[in-house]
C-alpha positions in Angstrom: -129.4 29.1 27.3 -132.4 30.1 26.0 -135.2 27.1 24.4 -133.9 26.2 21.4 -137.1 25.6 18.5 -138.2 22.0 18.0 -135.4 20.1 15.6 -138.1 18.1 13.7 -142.0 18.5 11.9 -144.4 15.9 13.0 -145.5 12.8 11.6 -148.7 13.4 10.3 -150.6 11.1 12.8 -149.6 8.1 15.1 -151.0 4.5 14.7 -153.3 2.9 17.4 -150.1 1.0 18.9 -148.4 3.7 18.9 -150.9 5.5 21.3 -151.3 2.9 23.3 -147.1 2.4 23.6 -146.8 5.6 24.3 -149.6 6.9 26.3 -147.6 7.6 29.3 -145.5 9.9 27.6 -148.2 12.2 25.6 -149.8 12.8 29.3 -146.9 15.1 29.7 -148.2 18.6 28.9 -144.8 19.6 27.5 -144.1 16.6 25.3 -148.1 15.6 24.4 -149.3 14.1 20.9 -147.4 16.9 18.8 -144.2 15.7 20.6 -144.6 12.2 19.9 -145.5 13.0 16.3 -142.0 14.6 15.9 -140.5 11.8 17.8 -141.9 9.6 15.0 -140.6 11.4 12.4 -136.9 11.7 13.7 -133.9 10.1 12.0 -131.3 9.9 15.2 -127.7 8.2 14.3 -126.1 6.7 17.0 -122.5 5.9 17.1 -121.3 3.2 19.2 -123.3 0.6 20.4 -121.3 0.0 23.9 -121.5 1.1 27.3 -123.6 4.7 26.3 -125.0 3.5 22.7 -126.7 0.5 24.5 -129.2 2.6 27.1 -129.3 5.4 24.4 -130.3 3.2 21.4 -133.2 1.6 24.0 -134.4 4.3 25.5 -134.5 6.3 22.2 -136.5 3.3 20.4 -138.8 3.3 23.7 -139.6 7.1 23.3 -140.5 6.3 19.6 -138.0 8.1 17.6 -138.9 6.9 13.9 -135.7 5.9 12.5 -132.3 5.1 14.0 -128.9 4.1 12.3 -126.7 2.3 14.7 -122.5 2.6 13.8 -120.1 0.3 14.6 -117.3 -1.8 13.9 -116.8 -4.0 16.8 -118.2 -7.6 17.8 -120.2 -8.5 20.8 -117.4 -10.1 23.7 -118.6 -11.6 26.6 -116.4 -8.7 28.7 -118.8 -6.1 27.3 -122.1 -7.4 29.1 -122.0 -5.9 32.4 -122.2 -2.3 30.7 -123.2 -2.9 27.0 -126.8 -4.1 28.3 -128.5 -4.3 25.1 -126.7 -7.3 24.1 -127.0 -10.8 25.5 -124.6 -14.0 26.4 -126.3 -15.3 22.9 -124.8 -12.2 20.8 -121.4 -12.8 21.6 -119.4 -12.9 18.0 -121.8 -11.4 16.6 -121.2 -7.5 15.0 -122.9 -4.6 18.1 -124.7 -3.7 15.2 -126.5 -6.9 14.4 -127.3 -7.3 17.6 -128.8 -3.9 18.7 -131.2 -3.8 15.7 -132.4 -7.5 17.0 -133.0 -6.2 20.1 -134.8 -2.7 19.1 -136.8 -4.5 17.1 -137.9 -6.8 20.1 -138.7 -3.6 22.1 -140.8 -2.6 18.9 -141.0 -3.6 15.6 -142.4 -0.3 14.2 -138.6 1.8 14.6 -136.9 1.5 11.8 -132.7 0.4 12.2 -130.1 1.0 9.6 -127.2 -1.1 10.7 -123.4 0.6 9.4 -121.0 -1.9 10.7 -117.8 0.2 9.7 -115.8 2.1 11.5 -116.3 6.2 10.5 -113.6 7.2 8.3 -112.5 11.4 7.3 -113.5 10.1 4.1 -117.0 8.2 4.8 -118.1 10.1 7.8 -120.1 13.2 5.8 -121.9 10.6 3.9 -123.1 8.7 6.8 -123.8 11.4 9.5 -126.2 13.4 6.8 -129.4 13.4 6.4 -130.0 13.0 10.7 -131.4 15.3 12.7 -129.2 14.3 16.0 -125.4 12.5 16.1 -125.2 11.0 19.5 -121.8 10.2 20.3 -120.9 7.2 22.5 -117.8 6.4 20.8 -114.6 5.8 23.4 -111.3 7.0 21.6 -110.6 10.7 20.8 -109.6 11.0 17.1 -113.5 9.0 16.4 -115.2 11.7 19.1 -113.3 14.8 17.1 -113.9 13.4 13.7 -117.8 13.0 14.7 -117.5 16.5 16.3 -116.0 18.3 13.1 -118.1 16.2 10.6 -121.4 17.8 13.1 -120.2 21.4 12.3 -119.6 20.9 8.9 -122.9 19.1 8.5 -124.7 21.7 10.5 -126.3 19.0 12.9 -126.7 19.3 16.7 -124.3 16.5 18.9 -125.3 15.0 21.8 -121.9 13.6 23.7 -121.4 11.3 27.0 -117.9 10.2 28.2 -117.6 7.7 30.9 -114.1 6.2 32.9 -114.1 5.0 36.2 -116.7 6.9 38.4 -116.7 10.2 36.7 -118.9 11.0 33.4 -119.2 14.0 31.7 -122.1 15.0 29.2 -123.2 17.7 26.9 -124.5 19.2 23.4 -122.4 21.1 20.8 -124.2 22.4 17.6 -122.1 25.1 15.8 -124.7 26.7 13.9 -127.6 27.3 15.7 -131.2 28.1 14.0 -131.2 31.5 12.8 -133.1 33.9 15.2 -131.2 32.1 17.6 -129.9 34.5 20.8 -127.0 32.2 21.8 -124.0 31.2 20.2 -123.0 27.7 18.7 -120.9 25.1 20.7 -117.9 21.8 19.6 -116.7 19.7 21.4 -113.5 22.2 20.4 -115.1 25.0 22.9 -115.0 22.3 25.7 -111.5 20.8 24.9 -109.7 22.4 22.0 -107.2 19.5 20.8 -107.1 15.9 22.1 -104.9 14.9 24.5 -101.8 13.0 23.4 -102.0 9.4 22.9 -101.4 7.7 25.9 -102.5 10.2 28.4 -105.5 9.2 29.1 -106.3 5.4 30.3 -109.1 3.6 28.0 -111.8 1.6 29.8 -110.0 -1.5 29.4 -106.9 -0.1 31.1 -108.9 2.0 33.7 -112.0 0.0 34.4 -115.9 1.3 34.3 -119.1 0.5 36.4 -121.7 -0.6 34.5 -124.3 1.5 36.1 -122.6 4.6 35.5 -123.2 4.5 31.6 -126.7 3.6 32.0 -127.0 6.5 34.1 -125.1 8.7 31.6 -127.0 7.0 28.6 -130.2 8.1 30.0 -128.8 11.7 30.3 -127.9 11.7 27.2 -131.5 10.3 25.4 -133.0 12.7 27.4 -131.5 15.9 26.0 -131.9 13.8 22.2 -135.6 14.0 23.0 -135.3 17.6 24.2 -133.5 18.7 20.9 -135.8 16.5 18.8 -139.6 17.9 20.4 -138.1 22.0 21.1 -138.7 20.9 24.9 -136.7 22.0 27.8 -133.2 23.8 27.7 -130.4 21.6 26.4 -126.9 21.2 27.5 -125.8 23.7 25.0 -122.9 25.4 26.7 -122.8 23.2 29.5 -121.3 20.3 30.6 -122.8 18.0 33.0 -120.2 16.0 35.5 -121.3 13.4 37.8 -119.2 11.4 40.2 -120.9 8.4 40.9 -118.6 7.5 44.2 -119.9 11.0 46.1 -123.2 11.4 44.2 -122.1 14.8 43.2 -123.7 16.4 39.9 -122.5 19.8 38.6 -123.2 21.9 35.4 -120.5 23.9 34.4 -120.6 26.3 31.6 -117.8 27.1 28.9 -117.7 29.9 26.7 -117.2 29.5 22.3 -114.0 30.1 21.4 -113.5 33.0 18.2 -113.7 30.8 15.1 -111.6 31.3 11.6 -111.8 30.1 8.8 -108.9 27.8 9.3 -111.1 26.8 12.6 -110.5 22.9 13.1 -114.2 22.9 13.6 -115.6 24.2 10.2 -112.4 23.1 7.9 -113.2 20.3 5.2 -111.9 17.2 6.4 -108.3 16.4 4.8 -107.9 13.4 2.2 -106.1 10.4 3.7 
């Protein structure tokens, strides 16, 4: 994978907080001030704030991404708090979204949060995903992962993915259609695993279990490479999947090829009405 151009132009300048928040961040040569300019002037939408959207959403408002729209349906429940760490005992009942804007704007006040408390739809998901230079997706069922994935082609907008059960985690990057100049071909999460399993096939969390410290480990992963996209730093996970199995420590990068698209590919078709 060759280094991919930066995703973002940079804010025109940084405030005096800003510097000082951040100061430990612009030493790094690669990243500097013109990094943490574009940082600022990112719009990063986040779906799912759970076991992966928690460390993501933090560590992404820490970095001092500008603007961040957080998606999801579901209520804070007091079985979510050993993984879903940016919420509190206090924040049960309230909507994931609610709460993760309170708590971003505790870490800092100067990152902007849209808060979409609805669950994506064929019908809604275009409209909410545009207009954002990076889709993280920390959702946990399959058709929400393959509608996010689909909706990224159509819209054209680099994916950053994480999946977490048990011990074992998985994460990479699809973006079908690469910047032009580009010497590498486009990756979906359809290159990785062309159709979803069958319902039923694979345990959820609640049936299968998860540690805690697993998804904060994979959630770090996974604002990392959102930073790399973002600043043009770094090589990406484009192409590559990252798989970690937290009981033996063992971390391995495997690549996978694109698969020939049509124009009947599920990957670029319009979503259907429902």
């Amino acid at each position: 994978m060759h280094p991919l151009p930066p995703l973002v132009d940079p804010a025109p300048s940084l405030g005096r907080d800003q510097y000082r928040r951040h100061s430990r961040q612009m030493l790094l040569g690669e990243l500097g001030q013109l990094g943490q300019r574009r940082l600022q002037a990112s719009r990063v939408a986040v779906v799912g704030a759970g076991g992966l959207g928690s460390p993501v959403i933090q560590y992404l408002a820490a970095a001092g991404v500008g603007h961040l729209t957080v998606i999801d349906d579901d209520v804070v429940e007091i079985s979510n708090l050993h993984r879903q760490v940016i919420h509190s005992s206090a924040d049960q009942g309230l909507p994931k979204v609610d709460s993760a804007a309170r708590a971003v704007h505790a870490l800092d006040p100067e990152v902007d949060v849209s808060a979409v408390g609805a669950r994506l739809t064929q019908d809604s998901v275009d409209a909410v995903l545009g207009g954002h230079d990076v889709v993280v997706d920390g959702t946990d069922n399959f058709p929400t992962r393959y509608l996010i994935s689909d909706a990224c082609s159509r819209l054209g907008i680099p994916e950053v993915w994480g999946s977490v059960l048990g011990f074992d985690a998985q994460v990479s990057v699809f973006w079908d259609a690469l910047p032009p100049g580009s010497q590498d071909l486009g990756r979906t999460l359809r290159d990785l695993f062309p159709h979803p399993p069958a319902p039923g096939a694979v345990p959820s969390c609640a049936e299968a279990g998860v540690v805690g410290a697993l998804c904060g480990q994979v959630g770090s992963v996974m604002a990392m490479e959102v930073v790399k996209l973002l600043t043009g730093i770094g090589q990406p996970l484009l192409g590559r999947v990252l798989v970690i199995d937290a009981l033996s420590s063992d971390v391995t990068t495997l690549d996978f090829a694109r698969a020939p698209r049509t124009p009947h590919s599920p990957a670029v078709q319009a979503p259907p009405s429902s």
